[in-house]
N, C-alpha and C positions, 0 to 999 in steps of 0.2 A: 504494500500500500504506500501511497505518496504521503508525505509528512504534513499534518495540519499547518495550516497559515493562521495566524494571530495577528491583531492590534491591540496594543493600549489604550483600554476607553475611559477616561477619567470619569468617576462618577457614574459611570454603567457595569461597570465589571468585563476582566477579561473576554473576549471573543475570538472563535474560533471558525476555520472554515466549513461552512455543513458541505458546499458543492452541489447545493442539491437546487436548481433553478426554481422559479416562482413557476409554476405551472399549474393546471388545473390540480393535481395534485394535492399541491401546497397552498391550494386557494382557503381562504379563511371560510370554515363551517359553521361561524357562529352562528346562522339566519337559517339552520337547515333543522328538523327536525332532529331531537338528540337522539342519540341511538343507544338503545339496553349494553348493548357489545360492540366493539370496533370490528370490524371486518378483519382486521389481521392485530390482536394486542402486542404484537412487537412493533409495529410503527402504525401508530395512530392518527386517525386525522386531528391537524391543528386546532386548538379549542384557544380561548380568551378566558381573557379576568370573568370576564360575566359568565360562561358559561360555566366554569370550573365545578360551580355547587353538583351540574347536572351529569358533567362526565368524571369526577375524582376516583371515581370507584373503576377506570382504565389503568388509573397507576397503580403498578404494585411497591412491595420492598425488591431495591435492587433493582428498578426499571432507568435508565439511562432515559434521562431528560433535554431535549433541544430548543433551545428557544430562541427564534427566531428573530432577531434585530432588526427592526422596522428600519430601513434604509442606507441597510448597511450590509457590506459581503460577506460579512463573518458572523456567525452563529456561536451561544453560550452554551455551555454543557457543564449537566450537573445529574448525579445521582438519586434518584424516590428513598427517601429513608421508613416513608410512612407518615401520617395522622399531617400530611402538607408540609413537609418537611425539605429539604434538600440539602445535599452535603455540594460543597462544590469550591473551587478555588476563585479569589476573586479580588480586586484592592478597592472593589463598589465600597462606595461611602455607604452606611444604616439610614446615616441622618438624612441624605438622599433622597431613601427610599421611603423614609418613614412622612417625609412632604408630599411623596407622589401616594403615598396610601392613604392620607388625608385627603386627598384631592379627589381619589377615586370615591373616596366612601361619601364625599358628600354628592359627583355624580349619582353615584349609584342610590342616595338617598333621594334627589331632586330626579332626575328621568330614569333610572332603574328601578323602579319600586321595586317592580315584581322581584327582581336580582337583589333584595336588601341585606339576603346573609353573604353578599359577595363582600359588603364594606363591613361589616359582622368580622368574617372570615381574614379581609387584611389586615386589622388590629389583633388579632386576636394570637400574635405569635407569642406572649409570655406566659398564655397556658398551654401553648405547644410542648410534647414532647416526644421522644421514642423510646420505648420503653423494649427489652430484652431482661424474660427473667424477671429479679430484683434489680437490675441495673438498668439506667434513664441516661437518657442524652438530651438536654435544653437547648434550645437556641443559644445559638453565637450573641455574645452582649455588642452592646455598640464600641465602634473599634476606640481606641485611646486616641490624643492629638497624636501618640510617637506612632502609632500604627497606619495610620492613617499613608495613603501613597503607597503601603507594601502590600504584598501577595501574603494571601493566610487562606489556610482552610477553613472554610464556617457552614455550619447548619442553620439555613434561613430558610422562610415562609417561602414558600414556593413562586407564592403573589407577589412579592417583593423582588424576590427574582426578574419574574417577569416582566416590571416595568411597564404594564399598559400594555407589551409582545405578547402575540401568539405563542405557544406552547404546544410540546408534543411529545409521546412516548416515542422514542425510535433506538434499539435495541440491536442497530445495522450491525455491530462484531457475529451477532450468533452464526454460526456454522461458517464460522472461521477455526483456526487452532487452538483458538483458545476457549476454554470452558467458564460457564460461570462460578461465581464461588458460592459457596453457601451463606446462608442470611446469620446464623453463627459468627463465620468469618468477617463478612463484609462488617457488620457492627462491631465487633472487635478495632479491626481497621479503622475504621472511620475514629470509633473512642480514642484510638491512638494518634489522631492525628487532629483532630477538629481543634480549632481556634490557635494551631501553631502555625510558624511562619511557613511560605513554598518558596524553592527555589524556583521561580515560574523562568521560564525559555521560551518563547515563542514557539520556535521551532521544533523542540523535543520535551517541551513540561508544559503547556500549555494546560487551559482546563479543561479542552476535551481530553488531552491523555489521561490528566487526572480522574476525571469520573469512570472512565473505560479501565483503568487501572484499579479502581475499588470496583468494580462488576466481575472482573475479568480475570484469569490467571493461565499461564503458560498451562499445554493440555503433554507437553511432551515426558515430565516427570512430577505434575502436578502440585509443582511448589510455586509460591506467590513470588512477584518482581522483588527485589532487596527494597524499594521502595520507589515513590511515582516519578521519579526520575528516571528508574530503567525503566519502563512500561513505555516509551516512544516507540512509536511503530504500530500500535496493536490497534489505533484509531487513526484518524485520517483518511480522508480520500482525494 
């Protein structure tokens, strides 16, 4: 596979190249009748902040998340931890996002009625958790002034994520070499690594390797990358 392209988006979070043209395809289904099930739950049609209530129950734990950058060539990538969660690498400002989630929710109070637990659902990341077992994973707090500008791994709202973009499950590594890991694993990982700093690379650590890299693990002797630095290569097109 070809090596993901990256920008530096201040204040958006890292982005990555999906390759995947705007085509009927990729055309926004928010105006279509929601559907029980996706035609294929490894890549899902694109859904929005409003529809999210209607289709959440497409994402699973461990589902690779793509979100689509409204006018721009590179695409965001980030891992479903569960309960609206996402693990993902990023130097997104909180404070940011947490304007553009006021912003939303009073849309969504003034012309979304009907959609009101969408703005419900944006605030609502400090009762967010994941839970494995006795053991829980919180949300990422908001970054410090020193953190601020660096790459860190964090579990955010999913909504926040998405910044007003479309969203989509798309899970394109399966039936490649490499295997998924188990939801064991993957929460393990992720505990060991959320809210620390990334080496980010454009080129070979971007955040799509990163989320494909907590999905994912070599199938040839079934041991995980030493860490998401080696994992370049397994994502990208």
């Amino acid at each position: 596979m070809q090596a993901s392209r990256s920008v530096e988006e201040p204040l958006r979070g890292n982005s990555t190249a999906s390759g995947i043209p705007e085509t009927e395809e990729t055309q926004d289904t928010s105006h279509e009748t929601p559907l029980s099930d996706p035609p294929d739950p490894d890549r899902t049609p694109w859904i929005t902040t409003a529809t999210w209530p209607r289709h959440q129950h497409w994402f699973r734990k461990g589902d690779l998340v793509e979100f689509h950058r409204q006018g721009q060539w590179f695409n965001h990538w980030g891992l479903y931890m569960d309960n609206g969660l996402v693990a993902h690498v990023t130097r997104h400002d909180i404070l940011q996002a947490s304007m553009f989630a006021l912003g939303a929710s009073r849309t969504a109070s003034t012309v979304l009625a009907s959609e009101s637990a969408t703005a419900s659902q944006l605030l609502s990341s400090a009762t967010m958790f994941v839970a494995f077992g006795e053991r829980m994973l919180l949300p990422s707090p908001p970054p410090t002034q020193e953190q601020r500008g660096h790459y860190f791994v964090r579990l955010d709202n999913i909504l926040l994520v998405a910044e007003g973009d479309k969203f989509r499950v798309n899970n394109f590594v399966n039936g490649t070499r490499f295997v998924q890991r188990s939801w064991p694993e993957i929460f393990d990982l992720v505990s060991s690594l959320v809210n620390n700093p990334y080496a980010y690379s454009v080129f070979t650590s971007n955040c799509e390797h990163f989320a494909t890299f907590l999905r994912y693990r070599w199938n040839s002797n079934g041991s995980p990358a030493a860490n998401p630095q080696n994992s370049h290569g397994i994502s990208g097109r």
